[in-house]
C-alpha positions in Angstrom: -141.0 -64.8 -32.0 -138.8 -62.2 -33.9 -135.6 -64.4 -33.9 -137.0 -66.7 -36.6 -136.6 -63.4 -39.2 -133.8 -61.9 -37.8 -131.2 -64.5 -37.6 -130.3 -64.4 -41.6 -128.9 -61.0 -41.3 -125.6 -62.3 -39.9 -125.7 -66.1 -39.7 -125.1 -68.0 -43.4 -126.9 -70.7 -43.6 -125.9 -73.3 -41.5 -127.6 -71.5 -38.6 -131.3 -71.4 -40.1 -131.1 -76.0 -40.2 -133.1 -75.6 -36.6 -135.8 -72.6 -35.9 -138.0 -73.8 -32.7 -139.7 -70.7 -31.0 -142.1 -71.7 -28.1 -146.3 -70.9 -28.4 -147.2 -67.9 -26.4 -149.4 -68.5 -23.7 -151.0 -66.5 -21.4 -150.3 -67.7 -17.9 -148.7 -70.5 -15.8 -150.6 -73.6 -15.5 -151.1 -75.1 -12.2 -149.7 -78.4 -12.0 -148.1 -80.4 -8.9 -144.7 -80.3 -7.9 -143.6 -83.3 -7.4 -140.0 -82.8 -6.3 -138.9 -80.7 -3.2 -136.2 -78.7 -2.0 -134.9 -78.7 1.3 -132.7 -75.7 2.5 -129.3 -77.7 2.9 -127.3 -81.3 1.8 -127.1 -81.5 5.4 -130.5 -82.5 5.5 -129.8 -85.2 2.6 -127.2 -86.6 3.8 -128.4 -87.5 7.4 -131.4 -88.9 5.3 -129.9 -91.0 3.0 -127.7 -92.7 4.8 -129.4 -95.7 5.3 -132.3 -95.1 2.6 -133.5 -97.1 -0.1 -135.3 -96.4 -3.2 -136.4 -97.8 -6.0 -133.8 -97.4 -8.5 -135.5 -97.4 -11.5 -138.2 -94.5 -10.3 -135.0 -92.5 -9.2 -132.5 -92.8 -12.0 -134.9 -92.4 -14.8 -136.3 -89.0 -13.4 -132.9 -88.2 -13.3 -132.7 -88.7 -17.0 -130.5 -91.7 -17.0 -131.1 -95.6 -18.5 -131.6 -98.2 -16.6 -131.2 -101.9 -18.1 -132.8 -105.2 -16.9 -131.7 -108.8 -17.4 -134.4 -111.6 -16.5 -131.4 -114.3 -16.8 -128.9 -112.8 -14.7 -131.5 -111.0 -12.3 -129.4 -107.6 -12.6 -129.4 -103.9 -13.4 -127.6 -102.3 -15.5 -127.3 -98.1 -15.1 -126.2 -95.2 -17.2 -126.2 -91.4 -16.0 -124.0 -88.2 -17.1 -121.0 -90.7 -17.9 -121.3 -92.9 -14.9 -121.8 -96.5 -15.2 -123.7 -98.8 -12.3 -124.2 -102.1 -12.1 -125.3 -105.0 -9.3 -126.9 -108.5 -9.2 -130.5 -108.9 -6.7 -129.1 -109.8 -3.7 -125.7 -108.6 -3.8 -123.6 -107.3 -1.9 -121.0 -105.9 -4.1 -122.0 -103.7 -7.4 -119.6 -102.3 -10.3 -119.5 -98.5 -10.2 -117.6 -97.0 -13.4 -115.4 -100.3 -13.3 -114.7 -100.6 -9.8 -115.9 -102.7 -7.3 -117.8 -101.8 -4.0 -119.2 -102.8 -0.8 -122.7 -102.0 -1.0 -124.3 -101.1 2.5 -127.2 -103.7 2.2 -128.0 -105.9 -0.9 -130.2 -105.3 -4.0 -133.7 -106.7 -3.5 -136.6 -106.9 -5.7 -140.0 -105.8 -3.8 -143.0 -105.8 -6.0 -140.9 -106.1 -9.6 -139.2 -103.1 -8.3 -134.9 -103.2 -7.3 -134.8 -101.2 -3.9 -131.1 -99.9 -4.2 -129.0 -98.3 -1.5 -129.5 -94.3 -1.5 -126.2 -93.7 -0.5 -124.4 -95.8 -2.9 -127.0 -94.8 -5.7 -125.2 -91.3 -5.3 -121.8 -92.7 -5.1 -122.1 -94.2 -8.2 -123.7 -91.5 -10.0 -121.9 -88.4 -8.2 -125.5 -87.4 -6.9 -126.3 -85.5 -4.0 -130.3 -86.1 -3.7 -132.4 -87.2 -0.8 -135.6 -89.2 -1.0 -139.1 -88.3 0.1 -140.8 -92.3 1.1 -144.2 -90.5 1.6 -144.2 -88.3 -1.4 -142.5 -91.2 -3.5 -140.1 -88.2 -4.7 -137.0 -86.9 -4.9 -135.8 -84.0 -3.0 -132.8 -81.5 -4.3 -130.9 -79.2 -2.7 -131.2 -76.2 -4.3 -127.5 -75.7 -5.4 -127.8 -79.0 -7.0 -128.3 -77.5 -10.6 -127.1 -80.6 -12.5 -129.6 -83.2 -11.2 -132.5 -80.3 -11.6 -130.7 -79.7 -15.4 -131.3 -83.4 -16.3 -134.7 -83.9 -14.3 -135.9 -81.2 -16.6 -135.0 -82.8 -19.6 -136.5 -86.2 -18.3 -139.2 -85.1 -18.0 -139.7 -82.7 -21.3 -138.1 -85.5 -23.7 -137.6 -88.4 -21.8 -139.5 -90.8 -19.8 -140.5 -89.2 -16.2 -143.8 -88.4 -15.2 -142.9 -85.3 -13.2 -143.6 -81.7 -14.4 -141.6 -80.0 -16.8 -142.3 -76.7 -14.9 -141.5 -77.9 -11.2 -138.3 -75.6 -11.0 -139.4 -72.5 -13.3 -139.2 -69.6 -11.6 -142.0 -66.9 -10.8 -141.0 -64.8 -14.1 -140.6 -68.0 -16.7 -143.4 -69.7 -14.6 -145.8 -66.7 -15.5 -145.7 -67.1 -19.2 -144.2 -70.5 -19.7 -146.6 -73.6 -19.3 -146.0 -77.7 -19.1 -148.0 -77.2 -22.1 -146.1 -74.7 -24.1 -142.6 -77.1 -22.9 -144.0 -79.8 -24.6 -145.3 -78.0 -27.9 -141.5 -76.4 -28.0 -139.6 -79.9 -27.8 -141.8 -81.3 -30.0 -141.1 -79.0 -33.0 -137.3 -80.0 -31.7 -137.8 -84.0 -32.2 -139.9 -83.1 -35.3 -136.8 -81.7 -37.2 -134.2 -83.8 -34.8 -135.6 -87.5 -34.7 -136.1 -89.1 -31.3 -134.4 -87.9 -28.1 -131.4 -90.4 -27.5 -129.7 -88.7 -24.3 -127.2 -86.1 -22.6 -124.2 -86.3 -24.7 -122.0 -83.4 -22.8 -122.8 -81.5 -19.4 -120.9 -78.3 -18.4 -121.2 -75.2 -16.1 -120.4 -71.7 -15.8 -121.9 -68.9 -13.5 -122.1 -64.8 -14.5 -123.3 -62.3 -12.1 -126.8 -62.7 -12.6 -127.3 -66.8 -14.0 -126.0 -70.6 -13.5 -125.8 -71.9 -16.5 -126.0 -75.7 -17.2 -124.9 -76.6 -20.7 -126.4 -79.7 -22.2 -125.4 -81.5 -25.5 -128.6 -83.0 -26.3 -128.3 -86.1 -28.9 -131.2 -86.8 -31.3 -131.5 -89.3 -34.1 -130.3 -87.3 -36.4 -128.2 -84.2 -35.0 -126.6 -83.2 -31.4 -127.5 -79.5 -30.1 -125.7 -78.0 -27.3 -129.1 -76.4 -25.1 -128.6 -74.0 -21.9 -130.5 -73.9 -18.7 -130.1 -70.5 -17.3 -130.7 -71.0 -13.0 -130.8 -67.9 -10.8 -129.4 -67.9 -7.6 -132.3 -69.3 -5.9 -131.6 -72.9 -8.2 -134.6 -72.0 -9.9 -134.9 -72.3 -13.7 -135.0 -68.6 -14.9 -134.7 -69.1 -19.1 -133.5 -71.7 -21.4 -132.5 -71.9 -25.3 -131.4 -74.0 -28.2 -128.2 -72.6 -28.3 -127.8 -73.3 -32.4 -125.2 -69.7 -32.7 -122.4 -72.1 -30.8 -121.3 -73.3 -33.8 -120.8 -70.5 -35.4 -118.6 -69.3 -32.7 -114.7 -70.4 -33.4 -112.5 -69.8 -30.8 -108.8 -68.5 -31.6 -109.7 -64.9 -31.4 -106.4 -63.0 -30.3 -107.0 -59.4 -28.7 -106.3 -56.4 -31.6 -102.3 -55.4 -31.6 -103.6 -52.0 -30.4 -104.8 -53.1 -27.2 -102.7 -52.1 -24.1 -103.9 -54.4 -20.9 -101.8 -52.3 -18.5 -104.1 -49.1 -19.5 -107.4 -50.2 -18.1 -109.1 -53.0 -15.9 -112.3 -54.9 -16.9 -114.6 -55.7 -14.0 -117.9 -58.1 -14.5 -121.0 -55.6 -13.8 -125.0 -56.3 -13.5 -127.2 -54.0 -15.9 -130.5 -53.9 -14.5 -131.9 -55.2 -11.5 -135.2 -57.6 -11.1 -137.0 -59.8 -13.8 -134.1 -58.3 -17.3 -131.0 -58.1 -15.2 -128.4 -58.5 -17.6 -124.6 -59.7 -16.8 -122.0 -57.2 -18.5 -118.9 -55.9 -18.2 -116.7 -52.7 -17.9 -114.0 -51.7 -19.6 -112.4 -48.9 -17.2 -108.9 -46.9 -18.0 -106.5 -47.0 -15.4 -105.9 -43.4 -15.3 -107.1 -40.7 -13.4 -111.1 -40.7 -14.0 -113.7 -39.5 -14.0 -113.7 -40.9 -17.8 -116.2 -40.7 -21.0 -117.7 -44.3 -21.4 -119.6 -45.8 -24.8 -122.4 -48.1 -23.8 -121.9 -50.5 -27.1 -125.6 -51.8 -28.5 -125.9 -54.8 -30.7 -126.6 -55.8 -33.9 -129.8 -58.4 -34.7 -130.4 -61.6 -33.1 -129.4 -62.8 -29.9 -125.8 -61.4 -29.2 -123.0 -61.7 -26.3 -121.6 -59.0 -25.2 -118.9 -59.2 -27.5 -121.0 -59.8 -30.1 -118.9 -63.0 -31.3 -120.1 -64.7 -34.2 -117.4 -67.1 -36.4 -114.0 -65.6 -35.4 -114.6 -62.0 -34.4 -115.7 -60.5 -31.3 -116.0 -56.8 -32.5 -117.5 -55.8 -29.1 -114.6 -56.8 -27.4 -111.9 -55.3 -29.8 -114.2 -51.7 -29.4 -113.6 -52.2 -25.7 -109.9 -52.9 -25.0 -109.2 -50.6 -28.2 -110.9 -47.0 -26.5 -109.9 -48.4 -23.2 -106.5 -48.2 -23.9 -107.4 -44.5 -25.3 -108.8 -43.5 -21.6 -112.6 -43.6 -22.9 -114.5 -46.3 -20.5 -116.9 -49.3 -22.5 -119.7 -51.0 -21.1 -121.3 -53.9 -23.0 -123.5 -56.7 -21.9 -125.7 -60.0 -23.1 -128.7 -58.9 -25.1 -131.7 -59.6 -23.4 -132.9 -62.5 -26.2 -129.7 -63.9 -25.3 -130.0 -63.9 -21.5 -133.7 -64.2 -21.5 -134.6 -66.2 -25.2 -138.0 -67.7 -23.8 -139.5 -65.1 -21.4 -139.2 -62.5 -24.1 -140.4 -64.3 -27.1 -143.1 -65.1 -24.6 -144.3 -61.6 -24.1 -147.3 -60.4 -25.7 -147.1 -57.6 -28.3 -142.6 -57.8 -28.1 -140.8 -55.0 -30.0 -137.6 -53.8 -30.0 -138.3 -51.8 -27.6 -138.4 -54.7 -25.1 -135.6 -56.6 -26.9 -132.9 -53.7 -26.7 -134.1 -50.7 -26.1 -135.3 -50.5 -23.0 -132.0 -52.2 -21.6 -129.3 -49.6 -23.1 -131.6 -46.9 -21.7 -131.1 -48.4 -18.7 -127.3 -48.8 -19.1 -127.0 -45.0 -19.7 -128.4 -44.3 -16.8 -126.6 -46.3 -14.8 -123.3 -45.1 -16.3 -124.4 -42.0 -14.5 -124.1 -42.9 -11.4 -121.3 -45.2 -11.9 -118.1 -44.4 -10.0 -115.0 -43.4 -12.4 -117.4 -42.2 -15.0 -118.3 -38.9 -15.9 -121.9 -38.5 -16.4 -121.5 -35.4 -18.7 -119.9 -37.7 -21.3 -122.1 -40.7 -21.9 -122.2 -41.8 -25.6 -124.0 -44.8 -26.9 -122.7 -46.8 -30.6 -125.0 -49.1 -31.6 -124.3 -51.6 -34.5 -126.0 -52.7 -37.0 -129.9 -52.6 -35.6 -128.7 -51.3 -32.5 -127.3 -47.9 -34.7 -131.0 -48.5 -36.6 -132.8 -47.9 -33.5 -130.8 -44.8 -32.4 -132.7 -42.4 -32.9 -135.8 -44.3 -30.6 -133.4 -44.2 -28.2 -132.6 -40.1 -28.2 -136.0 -39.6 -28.0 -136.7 -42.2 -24.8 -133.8 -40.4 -23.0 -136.1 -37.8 -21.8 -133.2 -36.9 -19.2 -130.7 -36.0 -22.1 -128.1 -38.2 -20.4 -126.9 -39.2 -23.7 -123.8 -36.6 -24.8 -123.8 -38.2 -28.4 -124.0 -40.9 -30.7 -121.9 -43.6 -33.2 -123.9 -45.5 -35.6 -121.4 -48.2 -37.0 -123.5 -50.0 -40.5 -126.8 -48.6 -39.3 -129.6 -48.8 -42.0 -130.9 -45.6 -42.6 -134.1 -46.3 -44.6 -136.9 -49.2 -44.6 -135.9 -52.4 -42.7 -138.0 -54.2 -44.9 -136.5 -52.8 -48.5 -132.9 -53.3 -46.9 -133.9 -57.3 -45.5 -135.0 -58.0 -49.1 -131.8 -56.5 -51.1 -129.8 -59.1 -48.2 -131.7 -62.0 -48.8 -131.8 -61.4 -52.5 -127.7 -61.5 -52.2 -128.3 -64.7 -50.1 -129.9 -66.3 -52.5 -127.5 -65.3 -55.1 -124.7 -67.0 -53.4 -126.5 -70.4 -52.6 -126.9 -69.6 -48.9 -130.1 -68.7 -48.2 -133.1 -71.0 -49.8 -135.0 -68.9 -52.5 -137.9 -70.2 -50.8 -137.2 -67.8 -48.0 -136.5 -64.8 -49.9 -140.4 -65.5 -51.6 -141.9 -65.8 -48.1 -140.1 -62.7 -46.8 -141.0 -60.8 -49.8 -144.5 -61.5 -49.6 -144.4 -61.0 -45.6 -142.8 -57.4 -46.4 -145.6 -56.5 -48.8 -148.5 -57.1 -46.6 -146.1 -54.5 -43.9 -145.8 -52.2 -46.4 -149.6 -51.9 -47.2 -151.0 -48.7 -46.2 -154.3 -49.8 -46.0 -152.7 -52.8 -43.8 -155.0 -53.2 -40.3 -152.5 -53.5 -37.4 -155.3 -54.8 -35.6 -156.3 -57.3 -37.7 -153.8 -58.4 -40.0 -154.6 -60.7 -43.0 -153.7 -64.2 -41.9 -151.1 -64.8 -44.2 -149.1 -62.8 -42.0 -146.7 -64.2 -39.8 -143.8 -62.1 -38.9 -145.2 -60.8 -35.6 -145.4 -57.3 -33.8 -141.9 -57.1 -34.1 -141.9 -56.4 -37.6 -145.3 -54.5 -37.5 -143.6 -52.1 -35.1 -141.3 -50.9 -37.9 -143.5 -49.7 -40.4 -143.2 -46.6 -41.4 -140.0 -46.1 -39.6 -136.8 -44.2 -41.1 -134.2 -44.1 -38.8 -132.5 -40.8 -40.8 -135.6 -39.2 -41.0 -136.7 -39.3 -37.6 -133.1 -37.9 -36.7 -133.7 -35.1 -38.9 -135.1 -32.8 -35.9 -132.8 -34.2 -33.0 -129.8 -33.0 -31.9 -126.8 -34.2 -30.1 -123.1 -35.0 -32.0 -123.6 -38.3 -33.6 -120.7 -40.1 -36.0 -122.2 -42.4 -38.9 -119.5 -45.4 -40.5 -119.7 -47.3 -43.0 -118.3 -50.3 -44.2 -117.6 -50.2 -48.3 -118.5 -53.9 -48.6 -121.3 -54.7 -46.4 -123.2 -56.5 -47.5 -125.7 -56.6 -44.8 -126.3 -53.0 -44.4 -125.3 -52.0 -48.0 -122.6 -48.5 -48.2 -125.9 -46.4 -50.0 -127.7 -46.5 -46.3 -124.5 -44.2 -45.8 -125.9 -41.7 -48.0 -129.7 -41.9 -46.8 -128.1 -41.1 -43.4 -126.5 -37.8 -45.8 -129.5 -36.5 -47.5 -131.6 -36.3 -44.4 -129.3 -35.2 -42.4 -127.3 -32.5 -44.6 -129.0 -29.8 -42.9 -127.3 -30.7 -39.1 -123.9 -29.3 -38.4 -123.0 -31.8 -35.7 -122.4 -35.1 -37.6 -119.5 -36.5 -38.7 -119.4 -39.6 -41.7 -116.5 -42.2 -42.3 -116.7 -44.4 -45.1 -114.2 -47.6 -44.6 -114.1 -49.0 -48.5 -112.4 -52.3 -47.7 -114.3 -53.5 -44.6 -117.4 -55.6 -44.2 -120.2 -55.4 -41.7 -117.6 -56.5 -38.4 -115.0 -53.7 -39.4 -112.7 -56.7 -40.9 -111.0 -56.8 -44.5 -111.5 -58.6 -47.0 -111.0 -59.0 -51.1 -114.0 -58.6 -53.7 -116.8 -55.9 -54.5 -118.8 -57.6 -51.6 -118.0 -59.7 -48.6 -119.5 -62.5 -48.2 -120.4 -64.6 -44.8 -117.1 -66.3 -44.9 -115.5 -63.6 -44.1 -116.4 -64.2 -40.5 -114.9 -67.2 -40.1 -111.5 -65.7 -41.0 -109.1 -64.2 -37.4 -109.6 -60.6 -37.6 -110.1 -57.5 -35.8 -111.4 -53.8 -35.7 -108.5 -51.8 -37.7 -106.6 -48.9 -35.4 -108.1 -46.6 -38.3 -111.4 -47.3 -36.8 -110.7 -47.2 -33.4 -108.8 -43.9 -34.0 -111.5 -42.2 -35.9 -113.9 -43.1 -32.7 -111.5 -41.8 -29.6 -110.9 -38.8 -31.8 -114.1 -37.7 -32.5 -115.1 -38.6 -28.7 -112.2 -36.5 -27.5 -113.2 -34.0 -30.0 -115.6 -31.6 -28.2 
């Protein structure tokens, strides 16, 4: 899984206290589902309403606790912030501190408490049915919560039912029970034991429901995101560790003029890698240029947020307001994190590439955009892998190019010099920097086997891909107007790549270079020689130099 090496190029620290990547696998395994979904709650509810289950079966594949007193001959039950409790033979039971009338009493059958179905859901703001022959539950499918915290039952906590039961075909082809449990286990190896659902939250984009989950472990809480698609199936999940490195307080750039353009929430894509973007249109009279923005390393939002700065989204409302149209969406090891670690042979052609290819081209036929003027600026690895990208648009729909911090030379000589000024500041483990340095020597082997690499290698094919690739001197023989900038204290993508873009390109007439001697690798100011990853946690924004310097040369024909 490439993550694992990429994450140090923008994160400090703090970020790299929990790597997990799941074991590839070849195919699904077949295991039974035991939960079914019916097509409606209409079906539910004219089931349940005079059911009853055994509660301790139901709640704890749920996820929840359930509590028994010998003494007092009652039950005790905890779920998502809901709190039940009733006596055998009752007919009244606590829910979250208020008394009820329960439809029939408690009994114990068997050393089991039968509980009212109906009530069961009352007190735990549950919509499920049961199956009696099955001995199951049944979900609707829009029920995403109860399906959220079955999941986690049964990956971390105590249920017997199949971690897999609601994967969908695409995560369901790569991802097994298996490969579930080897992943959470790494997770409880660094965390401690699984304790419980601390948080649960929801938000929906046009192409996933996500469930948020603050999972708390012995030793640390982690928020973790189910990504359902529209079916209530579960498409992708991650370990979302980047969440707290993302402050919020970040205030639009002064330059930004909202009543100049309208932003409108767009699908990339279509099928298995549909990504959720969105489009930054003028208001004006179109058709307009648009810039299709490309990320930097890891897995990025679309405004590519990380500590207070959303540089994505300062890019957009800043040429917007200049009539030039921006389209930027979630990075597809964002979006998709375990299907495309899980993919055999991944490269960064399947990580980013393929996806802005397919953003140009549907810029094309895009209404209010004119096809004639498509330009892509890619940041950071996204201006690295420009010149891949020329040469996969066999249809020349791309009118030109904006690398912003783009290394220029070897990836590996350029991670090493980073980590090396990682270590120097404390925030990076020298440790590291000795294990990537031996990792980069085996790539940089010309006698290395691709094939059959030595074992002590480790990085992947992500890494392997890059060898012998020079951005700058594969652009040497392409053409199209490209505009290179520079940061003068990067210190991720240090200011000399700026002049390995110059000597292998002094011979083209149609690029244009801007060196910005007080910014860092977001376009933000700071003091020193060299920024340092603090500087990200500091309320900034793109300067209108920048943003000028772009619309000009885009208007410039």
């Amino acid at each position: 899984m490439k993550t694992n090496a990429i994450i140090p190029l923008k994160v400090i620290s703090a970020m790299l206290a929990l790597t997990v990547s799941l074991p590839t696998v070849s195919s699904a395994a077949a295991s039974k589902t035991l939960v079914v979904t019916p097509a409606s709650h209409v079906q539910i509810a004219a089931e349940s309403s005079a059911q009853n289950v055994p509660l301790r079966a139901v709640v704890e594949t749920l996820g929840g606790e359930v509590l028994w007193d010998e003494t007092s001959s009652s039950v005790s039950v905890k779920y998502l912030g809901h709190a039940l409790s009733l006596k055998i033979g009752s007919n009244e039971a606590l829910i979250d501190g208020k008394v009820i009338t329960l439809p029939s009493a408690a009994q114990l059958v068997e050393q089991h408490t039968i509980f009212a179905l109906r009530a069961l859901n009352e007190a735990l703001g549950t919509t499920i049915g049961w199956d009696d022959q099955a001995q199951a539950i049944i979900f609707d499918k829009t029920d995403l919560t109860g399906k959220a915290t079955a999941f986690i039952a049964s990956a971390l906590g105590s249920s017997p039912n199949s971690s897999t039961q609601f994967f969908s075909a695409n995560l369901g082809s790569v991802a097994t029970a298996e490969s579930i449990k080897q992943f959470f286990g790494n997770v409880t190896g660094q965390l401690g034991s699984y304790k419980g659902v601390a948080k649960l939250t929801s938000d929906k984009t046009i192409v996933h429901e996500n469930v948020r989950l603050t999972l708390t472990f012995e030793k640390s809480e982690i928020p973790f995101v189910l990504r359902f698609n529209h079916g209530g199936e579960i498409d992708d999940f991650l370990l979302d560790s980047s969440a707290a490195l993302k402050l919020e307080g970040y205030k639009l750039p002064s330059y930004a003029n909202s009543e100049t353009y309208n932003e409108k929430e767009v699908m990339i894509g279509e099928g298995r890698w549909a990504l959720p973007g969105t489009l930054t249109l003028p208001t004006g009279k179109g058709p307009h240029p648009v810039v299709v923005l490309v990320h930097g390393s890891g897995p990025n939002d679309r405004d590519e947020w990380l500590g207070a700065l959303k540089p994505f989204s300062d890019l957009a409302v800043g040429l917007a307001s200049q009539g030039i149209a921006v389209l930027r969406y979630e990075k597809r090891s964002l979006e998709y994190p375990a299907q495309l670690s899980l993919l055999p042979n991944m490269t960064m052609k399947e990580e980013a590439l393929d996806d802005a290819l397919t953003a140009v081209k549907q810029m094309s036929n895009t209404e209010g955009i004119d096809p004639r003027q498509i330009y892509v600026l890619g940041h950071s690895q996204g201006g690295f892998m420009m010149p891949r990208l020329v040469e996969a648009d066999i249809d020349k729909q791309i009118a030109g190019t904006v690398l912003m911090s783009a290394p220029g030379g070897s990836f590996f000589d350029l991670l090493e010099k980073q980590f090396s000024y990682l270590v120097d500041l404390k925030q990076m483990p020298p440790q590291s920097l000795d294990f990537y340095k031996k990792q980069f020597a085996i790539l940089k082997d010309p006698n290395l086997s691709t094939a059959n690499p030595p074992k002590e290698y480790s990085l992947g094919n992500w890494f392997m891909d890059l060898r012998g690739y020079e951005p700058a001197e594969k652009a040497k023989t392409q053409t199209g107007k490209m505009l290179v900038l520079q940061g003068g204290r990067d210190y991720q993508v240090m200011p000399e790549q700026l002049d390995i873009w110059k000597n292998n390109l002094k011979d083209r007439k149609d690029v244009t270079y801007r060196l910005y001697p007080k910014l860092n690798h977001f376009y933000t100011e700071g003091e020193g020689a060299m920024s340092t990853p603090q500087e990200y946690f500091k309320q900034g924004n793109i300067p209108s130099e920048v943003i000028n310097d772009i619309g000009n040369w885009f208007k410039n024909k």
